[in-house]
C-alpha distance (Angstrom), angle and dihedral (degrees) to the residues before:
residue distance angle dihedral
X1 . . .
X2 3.52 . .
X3 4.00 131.9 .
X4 4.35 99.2 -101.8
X5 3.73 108.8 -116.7
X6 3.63 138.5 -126.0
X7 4.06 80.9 -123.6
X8 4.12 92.1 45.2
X9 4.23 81.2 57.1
X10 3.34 93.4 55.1
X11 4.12 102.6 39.6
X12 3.90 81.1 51.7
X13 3.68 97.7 54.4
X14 3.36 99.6 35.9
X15 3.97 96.7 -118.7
X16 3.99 135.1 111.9
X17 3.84 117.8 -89.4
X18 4.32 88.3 -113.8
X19 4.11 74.0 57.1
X20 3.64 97.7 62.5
X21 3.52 92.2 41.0
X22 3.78 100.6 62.6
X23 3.56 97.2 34.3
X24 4.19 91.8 59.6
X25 3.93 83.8 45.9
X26 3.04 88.9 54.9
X27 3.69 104.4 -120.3
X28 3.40 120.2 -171.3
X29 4.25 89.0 -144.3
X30 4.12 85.2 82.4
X31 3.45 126.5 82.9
X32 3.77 115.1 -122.7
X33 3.96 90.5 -114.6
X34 4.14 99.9 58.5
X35 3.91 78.6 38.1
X36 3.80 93.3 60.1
X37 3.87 87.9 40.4
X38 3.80 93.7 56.7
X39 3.76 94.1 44.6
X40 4.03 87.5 52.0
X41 3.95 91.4 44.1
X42 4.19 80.9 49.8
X43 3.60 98.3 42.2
X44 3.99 88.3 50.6
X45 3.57 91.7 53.7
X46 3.72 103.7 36.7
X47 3.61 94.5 -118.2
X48 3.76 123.9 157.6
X49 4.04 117.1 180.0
X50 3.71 107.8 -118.4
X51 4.06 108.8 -111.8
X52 3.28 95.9 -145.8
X53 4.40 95.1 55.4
X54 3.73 78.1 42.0
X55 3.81 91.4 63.3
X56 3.42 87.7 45.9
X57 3.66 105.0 54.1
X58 3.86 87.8 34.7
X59 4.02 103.4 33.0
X60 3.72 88.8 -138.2
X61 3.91 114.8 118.7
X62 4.41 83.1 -143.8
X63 3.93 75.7 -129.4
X64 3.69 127.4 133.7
X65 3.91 128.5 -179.3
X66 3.25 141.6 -144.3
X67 3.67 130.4 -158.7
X68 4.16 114.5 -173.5
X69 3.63 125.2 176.8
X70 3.59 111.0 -124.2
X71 3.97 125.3 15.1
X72 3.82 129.5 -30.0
X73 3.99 92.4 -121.5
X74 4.17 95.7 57.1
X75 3.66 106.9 120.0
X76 4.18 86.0 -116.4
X77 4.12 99.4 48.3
X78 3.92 89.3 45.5
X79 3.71 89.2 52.6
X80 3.97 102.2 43.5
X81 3.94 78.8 53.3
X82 3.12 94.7 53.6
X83 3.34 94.8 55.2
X84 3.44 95.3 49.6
X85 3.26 96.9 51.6
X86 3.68 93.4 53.0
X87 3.98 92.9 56.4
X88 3.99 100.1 42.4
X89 3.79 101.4 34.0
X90 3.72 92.7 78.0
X91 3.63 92.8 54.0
X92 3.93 91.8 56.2
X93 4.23 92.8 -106.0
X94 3.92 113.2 144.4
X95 4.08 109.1 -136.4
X96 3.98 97.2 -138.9
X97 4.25 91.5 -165.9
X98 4.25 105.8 -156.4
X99 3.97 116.5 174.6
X100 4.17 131.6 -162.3
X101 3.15 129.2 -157.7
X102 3.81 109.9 -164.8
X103 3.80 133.4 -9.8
X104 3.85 100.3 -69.9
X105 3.48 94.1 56.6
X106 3.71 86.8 49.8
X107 3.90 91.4 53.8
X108 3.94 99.1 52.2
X109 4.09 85.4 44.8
X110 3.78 95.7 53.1
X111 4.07 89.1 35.6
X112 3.92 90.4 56.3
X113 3.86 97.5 42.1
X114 3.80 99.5 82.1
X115 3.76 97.2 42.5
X116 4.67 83.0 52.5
X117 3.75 89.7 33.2
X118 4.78 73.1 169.9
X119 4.00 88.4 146.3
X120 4.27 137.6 69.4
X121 3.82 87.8 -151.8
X122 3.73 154.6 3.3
X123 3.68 143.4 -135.3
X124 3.24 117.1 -147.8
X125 4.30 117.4 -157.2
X126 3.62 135.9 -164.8
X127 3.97 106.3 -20.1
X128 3.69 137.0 62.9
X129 3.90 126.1 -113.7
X130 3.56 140.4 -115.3
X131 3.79 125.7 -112.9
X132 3.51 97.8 -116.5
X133 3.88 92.8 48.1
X134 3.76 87.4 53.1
X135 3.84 88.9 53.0
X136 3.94 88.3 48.4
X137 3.95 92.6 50.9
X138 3.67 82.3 55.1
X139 3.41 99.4 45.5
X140 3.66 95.0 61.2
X141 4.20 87.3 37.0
X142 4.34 91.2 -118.9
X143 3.72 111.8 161.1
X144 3.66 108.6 -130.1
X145 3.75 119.2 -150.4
X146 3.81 111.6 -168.8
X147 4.19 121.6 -150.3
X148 3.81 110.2 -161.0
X149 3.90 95.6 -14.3
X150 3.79 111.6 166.7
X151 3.80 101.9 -108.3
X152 3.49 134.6 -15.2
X153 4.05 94.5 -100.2
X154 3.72 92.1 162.5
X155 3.81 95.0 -95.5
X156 3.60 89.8 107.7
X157 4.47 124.5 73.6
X158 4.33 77.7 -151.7
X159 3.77 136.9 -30.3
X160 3.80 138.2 -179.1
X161 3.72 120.9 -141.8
X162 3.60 147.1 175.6
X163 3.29 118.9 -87.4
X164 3.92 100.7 -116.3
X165 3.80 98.2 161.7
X166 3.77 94.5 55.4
X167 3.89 90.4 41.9
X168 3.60 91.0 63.0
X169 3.40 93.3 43.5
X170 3.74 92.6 53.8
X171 3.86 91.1 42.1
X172 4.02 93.7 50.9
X173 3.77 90.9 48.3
X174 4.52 92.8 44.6
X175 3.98 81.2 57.2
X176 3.73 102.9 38.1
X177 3.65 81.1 50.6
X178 3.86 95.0 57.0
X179 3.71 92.5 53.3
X180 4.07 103.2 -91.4
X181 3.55 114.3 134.2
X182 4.05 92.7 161.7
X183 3.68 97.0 64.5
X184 4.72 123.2 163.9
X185 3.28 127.9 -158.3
X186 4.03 113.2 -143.2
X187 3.66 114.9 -159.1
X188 4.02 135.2 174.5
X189 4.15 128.2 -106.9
X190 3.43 106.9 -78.6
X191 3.74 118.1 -163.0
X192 3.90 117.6 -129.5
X193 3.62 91.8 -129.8
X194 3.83 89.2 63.7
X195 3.27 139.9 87.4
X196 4.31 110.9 -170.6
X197 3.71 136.6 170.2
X198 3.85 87.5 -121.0
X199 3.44 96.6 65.0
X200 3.62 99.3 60.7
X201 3.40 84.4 60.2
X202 4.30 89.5 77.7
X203 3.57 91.3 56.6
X204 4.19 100.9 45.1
X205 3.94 79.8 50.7
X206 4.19 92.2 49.6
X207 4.16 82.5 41.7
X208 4.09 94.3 49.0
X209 3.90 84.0 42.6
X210 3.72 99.5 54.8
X211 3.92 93.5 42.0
X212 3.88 85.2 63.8
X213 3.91 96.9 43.1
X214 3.44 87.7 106.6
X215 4.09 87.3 70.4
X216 4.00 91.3 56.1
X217 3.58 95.5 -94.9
X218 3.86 117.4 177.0
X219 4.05 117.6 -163.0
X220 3.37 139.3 173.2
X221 3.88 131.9 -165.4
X222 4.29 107.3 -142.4
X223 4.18 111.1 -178.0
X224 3.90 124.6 175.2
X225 3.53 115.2 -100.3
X226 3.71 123.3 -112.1
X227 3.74 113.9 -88.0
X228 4.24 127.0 172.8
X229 3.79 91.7 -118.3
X230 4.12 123.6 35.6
X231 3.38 111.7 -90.9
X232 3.93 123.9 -115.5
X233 3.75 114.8 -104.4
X234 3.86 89.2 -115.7
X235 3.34 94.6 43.3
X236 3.74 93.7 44.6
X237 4.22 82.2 55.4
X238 3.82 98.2 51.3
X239 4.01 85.2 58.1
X240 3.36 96.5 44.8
X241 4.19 87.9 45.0
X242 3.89 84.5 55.5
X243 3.41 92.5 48.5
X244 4.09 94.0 53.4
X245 3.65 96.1 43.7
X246 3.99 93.4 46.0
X247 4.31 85.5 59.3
X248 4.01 113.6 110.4
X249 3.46 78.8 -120.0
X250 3.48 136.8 36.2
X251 4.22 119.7 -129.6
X252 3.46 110.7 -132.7
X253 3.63 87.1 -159.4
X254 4.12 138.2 48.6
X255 3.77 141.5 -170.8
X256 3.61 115.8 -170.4
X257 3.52 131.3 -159.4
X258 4.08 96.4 -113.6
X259 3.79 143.4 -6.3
X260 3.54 100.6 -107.4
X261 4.24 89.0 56.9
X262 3.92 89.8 38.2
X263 3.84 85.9 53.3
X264 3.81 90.4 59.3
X265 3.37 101.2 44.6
X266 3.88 96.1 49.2
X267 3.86 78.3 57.9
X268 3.59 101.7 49.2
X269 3.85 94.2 45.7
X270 3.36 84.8 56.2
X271 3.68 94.5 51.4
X272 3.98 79.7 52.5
X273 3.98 99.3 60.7
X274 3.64 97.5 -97.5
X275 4.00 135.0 130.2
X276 3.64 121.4 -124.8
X277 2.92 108.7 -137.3
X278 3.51 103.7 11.1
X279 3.67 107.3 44.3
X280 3.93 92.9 35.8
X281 4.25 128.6 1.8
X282 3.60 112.2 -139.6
X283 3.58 118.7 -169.9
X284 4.07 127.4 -175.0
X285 3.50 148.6 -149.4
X286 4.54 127.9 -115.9
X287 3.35 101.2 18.3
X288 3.90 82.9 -130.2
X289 4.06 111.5 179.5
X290 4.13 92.4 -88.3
X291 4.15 85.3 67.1
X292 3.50 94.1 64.9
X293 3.85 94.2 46.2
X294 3.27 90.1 52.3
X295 3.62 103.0 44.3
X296 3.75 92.6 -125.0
X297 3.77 126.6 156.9
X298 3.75 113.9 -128.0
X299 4.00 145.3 147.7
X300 3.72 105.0 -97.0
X301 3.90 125.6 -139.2
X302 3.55 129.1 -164.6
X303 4.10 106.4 -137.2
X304 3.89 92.4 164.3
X305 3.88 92.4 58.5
X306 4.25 84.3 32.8
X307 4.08 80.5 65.6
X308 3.54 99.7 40.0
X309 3.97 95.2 60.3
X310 3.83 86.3 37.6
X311 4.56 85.3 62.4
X312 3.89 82.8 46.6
X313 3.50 98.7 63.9
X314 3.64 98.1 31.0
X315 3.72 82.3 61.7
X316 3.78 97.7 46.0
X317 3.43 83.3 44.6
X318 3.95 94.9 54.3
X319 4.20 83.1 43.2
X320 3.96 86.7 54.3
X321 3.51 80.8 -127.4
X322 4.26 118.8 156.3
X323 3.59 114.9 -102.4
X324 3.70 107.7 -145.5
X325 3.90 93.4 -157.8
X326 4.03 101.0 22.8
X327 4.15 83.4 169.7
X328 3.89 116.4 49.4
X329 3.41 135.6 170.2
X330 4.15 122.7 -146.1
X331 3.94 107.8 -141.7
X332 4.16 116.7 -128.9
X333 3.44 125.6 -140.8
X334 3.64 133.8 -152.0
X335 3.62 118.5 -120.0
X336 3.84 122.0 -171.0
X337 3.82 125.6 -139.6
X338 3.87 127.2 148.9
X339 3.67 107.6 -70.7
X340 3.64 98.2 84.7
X341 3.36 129.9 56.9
X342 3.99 155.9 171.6
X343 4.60 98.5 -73.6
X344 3.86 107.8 -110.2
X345 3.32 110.4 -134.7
X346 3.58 92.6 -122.8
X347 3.58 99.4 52.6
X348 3.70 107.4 89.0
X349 3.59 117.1 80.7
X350 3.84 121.4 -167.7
X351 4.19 123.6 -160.1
């Protein structure tokens, strides 16, 4: 039997060729009815347009990227694709996923991109950009959609975020609430070179902290110290252990930066004689699927819905369509397990 036609699509439904075309593009100059008679016509025949003559008649590549920091398998990249994938697959876009881990990869990435130019847009996930990578995105007109970028500093056509300021703010208050007044904040190594979404987290906390000074709250700000190769998760815990126990005085209470790190150090204080929750609270940030397991209380984000508004507006983007809200912010929400706890008044312990 013969290969179905472009032309056999269109004699079936009743449309021109050009018709065809733009409806299984996904056009937005077809209604949604001769849209839904095309794909039936196509679906009858087993017809799929070709990308590559779709490029060709369109001069789009049908090719999105997507650029996370870190691997492709952590719980957060593999969601934001997800989501992505979810929003842009209908449309006929290819999610090309890429990943860095640290500002040389970045470099080569962004130093290749212009010469491949193989994509009509890019999503951008979990750090911020340079100026001169901006100026290159520009250069070779590629809307950028960012997914938990640090601010919106203008290098970015929209983004949606997590909101990090109001999930401090929310964590300060759960605490002070529960009785802690001496309260850390535990964060990862963060290379100078960088600019991630995690780290803003350290200063909302130090912002929600100070706003409640005027309760008698104590904090303290505790980051990983520089080392030439990344440091372990559990070893990354014992030094920030050290680092808690070594204060004049003890928190009774800790927010750190995200589950995996808050998992470890609930382990390690262990390790050191102390009660979680009683001696010390330690809440956590995602609420990826290793919180639940380990009964670990934690800020939750949402990174597969984070990546399905992200394929929104890289498709309103791609339609030149307005974005009403090209900046938005994903709410948190708290959710209790049983690593934090009312303070006993016993618990703190001072030099």
């Amino acid at each position: 039997m013969a290969k179905p036609t472009i032309a056999n699509v269109a004699q079936l439904a009743g449309v021109s060729q050009a018709t065809v075309s733009r409806a299984l593009r996904g056009a937005t100059n077809v209604t949604e009815a001769t849209r839904n008679k095309v794909r039936q016509a196509a679906d009858q025949l087993n017809f799929t347009l070709s990308k590559s003559a779709s490029a060709l008649a369109s001069g789009k590549t049908m090719r999105v990227i997507l650029l996370v920091s870190g691997k492709l398998n952590e719980w957060f990249n593999s969601g934001v694709l997800q989501g992505v994938y979810e929003k842009l697959a209908p449309f006929g876009y290819d999610v090309t996923p890429a990943f860095i881990t640290d500002r040389s990869e970045l470099d080569r990435f962004f130093s290749q991109l212009p010469k491949s130019r193989n994509s009509d847009a890019i999503i951008i996930s979990s750090f911020q950009l340079m100026p001169a990578m901006r100026e290159q995105l520009q250069a070779i007109d590629l809307p950028t959609v960012g997914v938990n970028v640090p601010a919106e500093s203008g290098y970015f056509d929209a983004s949606i975020s997590i909101d990090n300021y109001s999930a401090m703010t929310m964590a300060v208050r759960l605490l002070r609430s529960l009785g802690h007044t001496n309260i850390a904040f535990c964060s990862d190594y963060i290379p100078a070179d960088m600019i991630y979404n995690t780290s803003q987290r350290t200063q909302a906390f130090a912002d929600a902290a100070q706003a409640n000074a005027t309760d008698g709250i104590m904090f303290s700000l505790l980051t990983a110290d520089a080392h030439d190769a990344p440091l372990s998760k559990s070893d990354l815990a014992s030094q920030l252990t050290a680092k808690l126990l070594s204060l004049p005085e003890r928190p009774t209470a800790v927010c750190v930066e995200t589950d995996q790190v808050a998992i470890a150090l609930v382990k390690e204080l262990r390790k050191q004689q102390l009660n979680v929750p009683e001696d010390i609270s330690v809440l956590g940030f995602d609420d990826a699927e290793i919180a639940q397991a380990a009964d670990l209380s934690t800020i939750r984000q949402e990174p597969i819905e984070l990546g399905r508004i992200a394929g929104r507006k890289v498709l309103q983007l791609l339609r030149n369509e307005p974005l009403e809200h090209p900046h938005e912010l994903q709410d948190p929400l708290l959710v209790l397990r049983n690593t934090t706890s009312r303070i006993d008044s016993g618990a703190a312990t001072s030099e």
